[in-house]
Each structure stands twice: as C-alpha cells, then as structure tokens.
C-alpha positions in Angstrom: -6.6 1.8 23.7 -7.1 5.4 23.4 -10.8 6.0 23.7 -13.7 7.4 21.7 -14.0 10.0 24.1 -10.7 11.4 23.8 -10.6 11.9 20.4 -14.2 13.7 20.1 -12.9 15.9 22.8 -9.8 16.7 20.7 -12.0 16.7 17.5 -14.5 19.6 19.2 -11.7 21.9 19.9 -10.6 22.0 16.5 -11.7 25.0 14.2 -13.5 22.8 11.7 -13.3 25.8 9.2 -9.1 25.7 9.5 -9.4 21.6 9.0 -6.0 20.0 7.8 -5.6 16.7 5.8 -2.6 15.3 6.7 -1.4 12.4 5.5 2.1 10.1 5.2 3.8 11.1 2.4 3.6 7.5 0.0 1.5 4.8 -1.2 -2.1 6.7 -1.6 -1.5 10.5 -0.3 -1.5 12.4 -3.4 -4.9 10.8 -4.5 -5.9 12.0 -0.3 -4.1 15.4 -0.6 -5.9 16.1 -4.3 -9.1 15.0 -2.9 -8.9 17.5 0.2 -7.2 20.2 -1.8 -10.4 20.9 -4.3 -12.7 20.8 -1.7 -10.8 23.7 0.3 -8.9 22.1 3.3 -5.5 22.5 3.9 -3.1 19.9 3.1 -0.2 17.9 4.9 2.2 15.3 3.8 4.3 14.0 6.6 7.9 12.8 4.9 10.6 11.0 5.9 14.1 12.7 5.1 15.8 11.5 1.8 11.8 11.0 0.4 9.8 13.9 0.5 10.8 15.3 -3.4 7.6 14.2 -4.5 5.8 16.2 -1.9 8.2 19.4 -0.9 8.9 20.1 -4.7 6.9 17.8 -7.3 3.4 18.6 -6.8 4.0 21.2 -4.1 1.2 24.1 -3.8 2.7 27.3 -5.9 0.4 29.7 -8.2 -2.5 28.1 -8.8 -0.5 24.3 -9.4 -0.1 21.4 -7.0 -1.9 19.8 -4.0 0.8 19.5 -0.8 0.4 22.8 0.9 2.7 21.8 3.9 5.0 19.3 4.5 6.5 18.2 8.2 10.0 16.2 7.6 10.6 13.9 9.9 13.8 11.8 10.2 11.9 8.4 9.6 8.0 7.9 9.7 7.6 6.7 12.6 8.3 9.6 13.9 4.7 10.8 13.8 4.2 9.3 16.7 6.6 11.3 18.9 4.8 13.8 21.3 6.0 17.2 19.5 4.9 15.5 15.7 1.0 15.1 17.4 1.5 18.9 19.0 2.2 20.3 15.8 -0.5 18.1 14.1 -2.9 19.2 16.7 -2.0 22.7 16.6 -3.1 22.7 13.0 -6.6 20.9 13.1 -5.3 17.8 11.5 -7.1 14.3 10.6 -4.8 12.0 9.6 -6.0 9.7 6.2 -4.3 6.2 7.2 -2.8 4.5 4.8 -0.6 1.3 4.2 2.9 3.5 5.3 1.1 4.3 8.2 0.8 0.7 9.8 4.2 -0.7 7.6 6.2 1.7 9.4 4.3 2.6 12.9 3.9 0.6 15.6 0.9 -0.8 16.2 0.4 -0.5 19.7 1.7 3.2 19.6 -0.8 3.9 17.4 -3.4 2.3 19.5 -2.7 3.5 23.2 -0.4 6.5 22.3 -1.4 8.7 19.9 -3.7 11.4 20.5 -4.1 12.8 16.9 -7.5 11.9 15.3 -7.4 8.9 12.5 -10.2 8.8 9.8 -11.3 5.3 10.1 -10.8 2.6 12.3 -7.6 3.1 14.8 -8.2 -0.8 15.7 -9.4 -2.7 12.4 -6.2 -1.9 10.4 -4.0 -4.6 12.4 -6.3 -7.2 11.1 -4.9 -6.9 7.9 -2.1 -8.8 9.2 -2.1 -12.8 8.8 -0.3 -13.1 12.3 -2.6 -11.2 14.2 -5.3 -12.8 16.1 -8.9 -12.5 14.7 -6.6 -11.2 11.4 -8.8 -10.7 8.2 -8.9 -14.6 7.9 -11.4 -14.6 10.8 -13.7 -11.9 9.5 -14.2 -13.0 6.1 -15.3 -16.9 7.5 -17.5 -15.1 10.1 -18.9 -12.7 7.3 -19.1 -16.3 5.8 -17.5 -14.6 2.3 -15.4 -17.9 0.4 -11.7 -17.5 1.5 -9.0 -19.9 -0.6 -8.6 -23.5 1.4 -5.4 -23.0 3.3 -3.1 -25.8 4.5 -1.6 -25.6 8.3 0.5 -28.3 7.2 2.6 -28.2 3.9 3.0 -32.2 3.9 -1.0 -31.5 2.9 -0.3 -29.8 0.0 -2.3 -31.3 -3.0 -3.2 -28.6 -5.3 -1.5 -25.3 -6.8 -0.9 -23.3 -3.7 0.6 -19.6 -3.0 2.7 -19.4 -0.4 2.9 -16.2 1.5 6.3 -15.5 3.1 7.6 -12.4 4.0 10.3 -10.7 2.6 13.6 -11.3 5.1 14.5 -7.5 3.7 11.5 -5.9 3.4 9.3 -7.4 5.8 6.2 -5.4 4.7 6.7 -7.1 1.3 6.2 -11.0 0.5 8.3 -13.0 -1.4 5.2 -15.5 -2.6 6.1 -18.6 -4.7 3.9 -21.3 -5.7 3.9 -25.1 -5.2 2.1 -28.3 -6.3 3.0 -30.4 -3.6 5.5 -30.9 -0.5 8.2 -31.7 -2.7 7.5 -28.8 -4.4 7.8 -26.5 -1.7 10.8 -27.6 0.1 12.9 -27.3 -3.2 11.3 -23.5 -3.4 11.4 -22.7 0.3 15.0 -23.9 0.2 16.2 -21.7 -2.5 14.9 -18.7 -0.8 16.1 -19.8 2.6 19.8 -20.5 0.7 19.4 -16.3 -1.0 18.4 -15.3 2.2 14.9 -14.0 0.7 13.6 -15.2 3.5 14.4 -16.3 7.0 13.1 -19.6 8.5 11.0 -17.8 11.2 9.2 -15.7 8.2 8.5 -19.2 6.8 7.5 -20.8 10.3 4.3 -18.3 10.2 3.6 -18.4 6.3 0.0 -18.7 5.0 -0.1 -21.5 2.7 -3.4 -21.7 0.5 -4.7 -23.0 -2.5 -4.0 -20.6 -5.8 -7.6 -19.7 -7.1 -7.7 -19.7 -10.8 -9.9 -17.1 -11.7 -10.3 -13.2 -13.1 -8.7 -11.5 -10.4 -10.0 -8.1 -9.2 -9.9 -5.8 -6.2 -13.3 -4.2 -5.4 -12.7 -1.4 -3.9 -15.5 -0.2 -1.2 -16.9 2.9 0.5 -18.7 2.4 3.7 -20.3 6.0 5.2 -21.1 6.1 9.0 -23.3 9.4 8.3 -25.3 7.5 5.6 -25.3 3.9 7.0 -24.5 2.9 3.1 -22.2 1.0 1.3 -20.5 2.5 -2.0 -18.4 0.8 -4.8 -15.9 3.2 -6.2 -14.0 1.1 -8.5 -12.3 -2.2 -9.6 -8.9 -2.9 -10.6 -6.4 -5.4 -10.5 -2.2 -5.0 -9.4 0.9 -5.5 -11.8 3.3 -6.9 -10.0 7.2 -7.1 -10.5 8.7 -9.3 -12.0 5.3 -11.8 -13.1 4.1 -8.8 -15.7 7.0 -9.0 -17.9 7.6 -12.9 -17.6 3.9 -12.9 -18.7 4.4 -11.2 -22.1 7.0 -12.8 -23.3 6.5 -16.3 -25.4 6.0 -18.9 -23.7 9.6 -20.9 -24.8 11.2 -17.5 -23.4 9.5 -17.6 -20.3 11.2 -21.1 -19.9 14.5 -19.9 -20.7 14.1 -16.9 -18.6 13.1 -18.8 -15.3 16.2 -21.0 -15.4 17.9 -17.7 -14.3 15.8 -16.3 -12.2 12.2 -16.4 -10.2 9.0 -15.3 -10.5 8.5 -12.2 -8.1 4.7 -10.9 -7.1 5.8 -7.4 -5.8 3.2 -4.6 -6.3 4.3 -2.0 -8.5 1.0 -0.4 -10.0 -2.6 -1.3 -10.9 -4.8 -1.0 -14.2 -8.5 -0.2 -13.6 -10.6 -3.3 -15.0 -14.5 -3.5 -15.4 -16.7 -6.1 -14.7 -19.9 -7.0 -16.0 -23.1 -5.8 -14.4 -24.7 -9.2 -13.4 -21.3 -9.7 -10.8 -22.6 -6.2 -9.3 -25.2 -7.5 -7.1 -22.4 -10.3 -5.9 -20.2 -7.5 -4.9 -22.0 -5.6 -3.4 -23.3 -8.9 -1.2 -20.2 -9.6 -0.1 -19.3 -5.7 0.8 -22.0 -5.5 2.6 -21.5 -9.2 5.1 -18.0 -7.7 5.4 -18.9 -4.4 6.9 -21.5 -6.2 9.4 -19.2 -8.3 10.3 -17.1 -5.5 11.3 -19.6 -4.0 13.3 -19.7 -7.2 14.9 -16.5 -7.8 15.6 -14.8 -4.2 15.6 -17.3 -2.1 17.0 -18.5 0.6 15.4 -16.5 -1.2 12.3 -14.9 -0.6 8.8 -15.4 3.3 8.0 -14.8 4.8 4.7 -12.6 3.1 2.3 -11.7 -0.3 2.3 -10.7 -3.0 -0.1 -11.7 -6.9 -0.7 -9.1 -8.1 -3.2 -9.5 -11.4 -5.2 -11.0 -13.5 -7.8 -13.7 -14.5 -10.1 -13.9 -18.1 -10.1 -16.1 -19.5 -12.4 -16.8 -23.2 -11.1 -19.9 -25.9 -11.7 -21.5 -23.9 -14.0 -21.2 -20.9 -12.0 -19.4 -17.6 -10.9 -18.5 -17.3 -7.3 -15.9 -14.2 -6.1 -13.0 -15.5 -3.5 -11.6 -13.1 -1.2 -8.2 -13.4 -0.6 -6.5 -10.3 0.7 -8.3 -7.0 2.5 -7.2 -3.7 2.7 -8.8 -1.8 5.9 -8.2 1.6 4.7 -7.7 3.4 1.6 -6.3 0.9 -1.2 -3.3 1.8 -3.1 -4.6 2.8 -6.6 -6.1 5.8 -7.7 -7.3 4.5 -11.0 -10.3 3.5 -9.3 -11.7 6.5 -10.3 -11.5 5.8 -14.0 -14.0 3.0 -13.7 -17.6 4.1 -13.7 -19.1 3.0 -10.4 -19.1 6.2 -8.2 -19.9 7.6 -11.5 -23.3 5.7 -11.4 -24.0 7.2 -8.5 -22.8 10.6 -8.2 -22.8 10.9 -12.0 -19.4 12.2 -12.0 -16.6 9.7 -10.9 -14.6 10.6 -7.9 -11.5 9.5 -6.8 -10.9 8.3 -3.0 -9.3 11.5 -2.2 -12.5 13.6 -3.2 -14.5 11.0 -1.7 -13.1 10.9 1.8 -13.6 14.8 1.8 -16.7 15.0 1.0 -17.3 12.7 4.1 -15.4 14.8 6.3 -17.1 18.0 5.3 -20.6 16.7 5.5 -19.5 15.5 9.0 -18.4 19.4 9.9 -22.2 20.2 8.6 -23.6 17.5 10.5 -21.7 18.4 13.4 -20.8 13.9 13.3 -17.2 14.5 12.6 -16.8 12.3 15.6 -18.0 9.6 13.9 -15.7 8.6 11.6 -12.6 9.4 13.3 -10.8 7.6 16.0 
C-alpha cells in the first residue's frame, strides 16, 4: 500500500496555484470537471480511444464555453496506471476525482501499491464496495449497526421476495438482478440466465441473495469534510433503470404480455432527484454519521468527501425505518443532486458535487491540509 507519506510528499511539491482536476472521462466527470472549472483550476478528462467525443469535442474549453480544458487519450483506461500516464499527471499538478470507471476498469491492487498520483478520498475504502471483498460494505453497515436487507447464504432458504445480485457474464461491472419467491423460483430464473449465457455459474456461485425491501427507495447522497470534521447531505435521488422503467408504465395486462417475451432488467441508465420529508432528515443524517465512524474505525482515517448510502424507506409496525442496501465510496453517479435543496440549506445556494469537491480542495491549499484528503 502506497503510504500517507508518499503522497503528502508528492502533494507539497506541487504548485497548488497551477492545481489540475483530472478525472476519467465517464460516469460523474463532467459534474467534477464543471465543479473545478468555476472555481479556477485546470481541468483533465483522461479518455479511452473510440470515447472521448464527449470530452475532446462536446463540452471542450473554447471561448468562454465548455469545462474539459485537456484531455490525455489513452488506449484503454487502465492505462492510467502505466508509469508515463502518472509522469504526465504529476508533471501537471493533478488530483485525481475517483469515480466508479476508475475502480470498474483499474485494478485494484495497482491502484493500491502502484500508483503514485494523489487520489481525493480514500485509495483503500473504494474496494469495499465490492460484495466479494473481505470486510466489503456488508461488514461496515452491520458494525455501523445501520439495517442491511436479511440475506440468505443458502437459496434452499429462500422464503420471502428476494433480489438476487449476479453479475453480468458480459459486463461484469453490471448485474443482471432477478427476483425470486422461493428455491423453485430461483432455479427456473437462474437457469434461464445460465441457458442465455447472462451469466456464468461462477458469477452465480458468489451472488448475494437478500430479501427485496418494499419501500420508497432513495439514495442519500453524503459529504463528509476532513478539514471541518462535519457531515453534509447534498441531495436525494433515486435511479431509472433499463428495462424495469418502461415495463413499469405500461398497464398492467401489457406488462404481462410483454414479460412472456422478455425479462425484467435493473441496469442503471439515469436518476431523478426526489425529496423527502423533513422528519426522515434527522434519520439520515443518523445513519451518515454511524457510517462515517465506522470508517474511521475500520478504514483509518475513513470515508472523505462524497459518498453514497442507497436504499429504502420502509415503513413497518407503525413506523419508518431506512434500509441500506448498496454504498457508493466516492462520488455517486448523478448530478441532479444538486436540484434538491439540501446543500442549499446550508450554503443557501445549492452546489453540485463538482463545486463541492473544489471548494474542499481549495480551502485545503489555504489551510495548507491538502494532505488530508488525498491519498
């Protein structure tokens, strides 16, 4: 593991005042790269050849329009990781924003041991996210004691609606989920996929299998600030998700039709910013806060900056209880959360991540504590 010491000593040679963003060019970097642009650093999108239109032409910097000053091609993303990519990223003063592309398509123990660029947040708590990882997410949420769904080791167990969460024998960052009400149930499902070749019998060997929560779902999306010791909501939203959303508006005779000829898909294509009511605010902001000390506990120094706990609102004997069921580590993937009115209640204007993240990283050049919230 690359230590703290060797990336404050690459962080103090860096002209703070010449301070790049740089960030891989998909899932959250335009909301990153906006962010840094208005408040005066230079930006970076790091592309992989064949996908960096978005970036190199779209919403490239040109007369007073667009937020990507610079863009490094690469021939695929994990690429950043090869010793002349970190030169270059060095030679310019660059932080790099993790995202999800950054730990989808780099390795993990390159990332950990090998790469000598500095990473806002935590280099080591972003492999938790993963359900096959020892002391994954699973393990922090029971010791942060925040309610997880009841999961079944054993699908012979099954008695309830349960989500199964396989990956994707294609795309192995994506998971082909389908729910079952029983063991008969999921053999005649798990089958299926197995016969399409959705899946691969090893992917279903390590599947999570736990029970479907039934409730208002909603990702709160978090802030924690190492400089302030304080924990922030910046918004709430909730995915849409190919191919449920439009199974879900038609009728519901059609939707019986339909699923003759095909299946129900939960594959993230978007999110729409929700609200919630003001007397779940002080839940929230509970279980935020028993998440990032357990963190601290766990991942020494723990979560920093953005982070996600994504589930439901489960309203049960007489009462409302949130369920966690997925956590994002690092910046979450929609920048809606800006048009809900949490940072806006405190900083009275809502920010997005991006101008969140670099307002941290210039009060850390002020401070002289940039240190502290990279790794």
């Amino acid at each position: 593991m690359i230590s703290p010491q060797e990336i404050k000593k690459i962080v103090d040679s860096y002209n703070s005042s010449k301070l790049t963003v740089g960030v891989l060019g998909g899932h959250s970097a335009l909301d990153v790269l906006r962010g840094a642009k208005r408040a005066g650093f230079r930006t970076l999108a790091i592309c992989q050849k064949g996908r960096e239109k978005t970036y190199a032409q779209y919403f490239k910097s040109r007369e007073g329009k667009g937020i990507v000053d610079e863009v490094i091609l690469v021939e695929k993303f994990s690429d950043i990781t090869k010793p002349s990519i970190q030169q270059e990223l060095r030679k310019r003063n660059t932080i790099i924003i993790q995202n999800r592309y950054f730990w989808v398509y780099c390795n993990y123990k390159e990332i950990e041991n090998n790469f000598l660029v500095p990473l806002y947040g935590s280099r080591e708590l972003l492999k938790t996210e993963e359900r096959d990882q020892p002391k994954n997410q699973y393990d922090i949420l029971e010791k942060a004691h925040i309610r997880i769904p009841k999961r079944f080791s054993d699908p012979k167990k099954i008695n309830t609606l349960v989500i199964v969460k396989v990956n994707e024998a294609l795309r192995g960052y994506e998971r082909a989920f389908f729910c079952a009400s029983s063991y008969e149930d999921y053999t005649t499902k798990s089958k299926d996929l197995l016969a399409k070749k959705k899946i691969t019998e090893k992917d279903l060997k390590h599947a999570i299998i736990e029970e479907y929560v039934v409730g208002a779902q909603v990702n709160m999306n978090f802030f924690f600030s190492p400089l302030t010791n304080e924990l922030e909501l910046m918004g709430t939203d909730t995915r849409r998700q190919t191919n449920l959303d439009g199974l879900l508006r038609l009728p519901a005779p059609e939707q019986l039709e339909v699923l003759k000829h095909l299946k129900p898909k939960m594959i993230e294509t978007g999110h729409i910013s929700v609200t919630v009511k003001e007397s779940l605010l002080e839940k929230i902001f509970e279980v935020g806060e028993r998440f990032v000390a357990a963190t601290k506990r766990s991942h020494p120094p723990g979560i920093i900056g953005p982070f996600a706990l994504q589930g439901a609102v489960a309203a049960e004997e007489g009462k409302e209880e949130l369920v966690i069921f997925d956590v994002s580590m690092r910046i979450p993937g929609s920048p809606g959360t800006m048009f809900t009115p949490y940072s806006g209640y405190l900083y009275r204007d809502s920010l997005s991540y991006g101008d969140r993240i670099a307002m941290e990283l210039k009060k850390g050049i002020q401070m002289n504590k940039l240190h502290l919230m990279c790794t």
